[in-house]
C-alpha positions as CSV (number, residue, x, y, z in Angstrom):
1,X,29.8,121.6,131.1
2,X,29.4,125.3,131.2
3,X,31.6,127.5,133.9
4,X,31.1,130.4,136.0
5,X,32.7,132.9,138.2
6,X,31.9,132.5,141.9
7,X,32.5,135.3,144.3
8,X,33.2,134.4,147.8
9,X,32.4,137.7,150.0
10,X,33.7,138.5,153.9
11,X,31.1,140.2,155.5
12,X,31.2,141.7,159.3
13,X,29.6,138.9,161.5
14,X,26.7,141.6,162.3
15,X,22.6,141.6,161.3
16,X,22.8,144.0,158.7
17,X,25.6,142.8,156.3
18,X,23.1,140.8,154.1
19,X,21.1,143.5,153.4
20,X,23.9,145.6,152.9
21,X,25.7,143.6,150.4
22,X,22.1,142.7,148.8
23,X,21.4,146.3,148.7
24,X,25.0,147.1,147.2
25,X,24.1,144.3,144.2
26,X,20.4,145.4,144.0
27,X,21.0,148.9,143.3
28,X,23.5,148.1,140.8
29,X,21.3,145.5,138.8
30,X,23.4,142.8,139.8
31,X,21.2,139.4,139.3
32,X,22.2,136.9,142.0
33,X,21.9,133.1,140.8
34,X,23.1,131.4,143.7
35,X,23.9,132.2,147.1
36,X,25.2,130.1,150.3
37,X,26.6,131.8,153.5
38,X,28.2,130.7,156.8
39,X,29.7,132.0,159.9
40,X,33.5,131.3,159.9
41,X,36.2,133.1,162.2
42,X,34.0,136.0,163.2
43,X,32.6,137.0,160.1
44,X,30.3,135.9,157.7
45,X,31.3,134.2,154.2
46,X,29.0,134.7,151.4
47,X,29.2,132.4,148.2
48,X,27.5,133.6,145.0
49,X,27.2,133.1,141.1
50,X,25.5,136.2,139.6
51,X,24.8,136.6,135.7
52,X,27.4,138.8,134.6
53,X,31.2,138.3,136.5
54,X,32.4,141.3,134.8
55,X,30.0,143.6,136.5
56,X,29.5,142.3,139.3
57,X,33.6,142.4,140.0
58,X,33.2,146.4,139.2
59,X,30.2,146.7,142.0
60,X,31.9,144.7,144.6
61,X,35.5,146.8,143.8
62,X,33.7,150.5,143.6
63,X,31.7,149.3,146.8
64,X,34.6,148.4,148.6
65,X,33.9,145.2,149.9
66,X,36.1,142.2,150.5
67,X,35.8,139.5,148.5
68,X,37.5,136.2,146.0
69,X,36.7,135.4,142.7
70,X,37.1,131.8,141.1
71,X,35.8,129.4,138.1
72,X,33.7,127.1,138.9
73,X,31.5,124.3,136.6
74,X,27.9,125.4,136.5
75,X,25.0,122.6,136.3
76,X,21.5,123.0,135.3
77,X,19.2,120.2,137.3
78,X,15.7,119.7,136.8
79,X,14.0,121.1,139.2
80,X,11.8,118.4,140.6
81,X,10.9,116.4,143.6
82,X,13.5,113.5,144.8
């Protein structure tokens, strides 16, 4: 099974922070994978697999923003109905 790097991100619990951090990866080149999210304690906490840890670990540091990173096993499903 192949592994990955997830990124957990803490984001202000406000409308914008999304599209912030999306704008943040976008304008760096980051490619985003996968991506959950959920309120927790105030804030918001974004879960996301891009294509290349390495920079994406630079963005997130020179940006300043909050976050966790952590290996993870990385399936591949068909994707199909049922």
């Amino acid at each position: 099974m192949a592994r990955d790097i997830e990124f957990t991100v803490f984001l202000p619990d406000h409308p914008e922070s999304l599209a912030e951090l999306a704008e943040i990866l976008g304008n760096a080149a980051v490619n985003i994978e996968g991506l959950q999210g959920a309120p927790y304690e105030g804030r918001w906490v974004m879960q996301l697999v891009t294509e290349n840890a390495e920079h994406t670990i630079n963005v997130l540091n020179n940006a300043g923003v909050t976050f966790t990173a952590k290996e993870v096993l990385k399936l591949n499903l068909a994707h199909r109905p049922g």
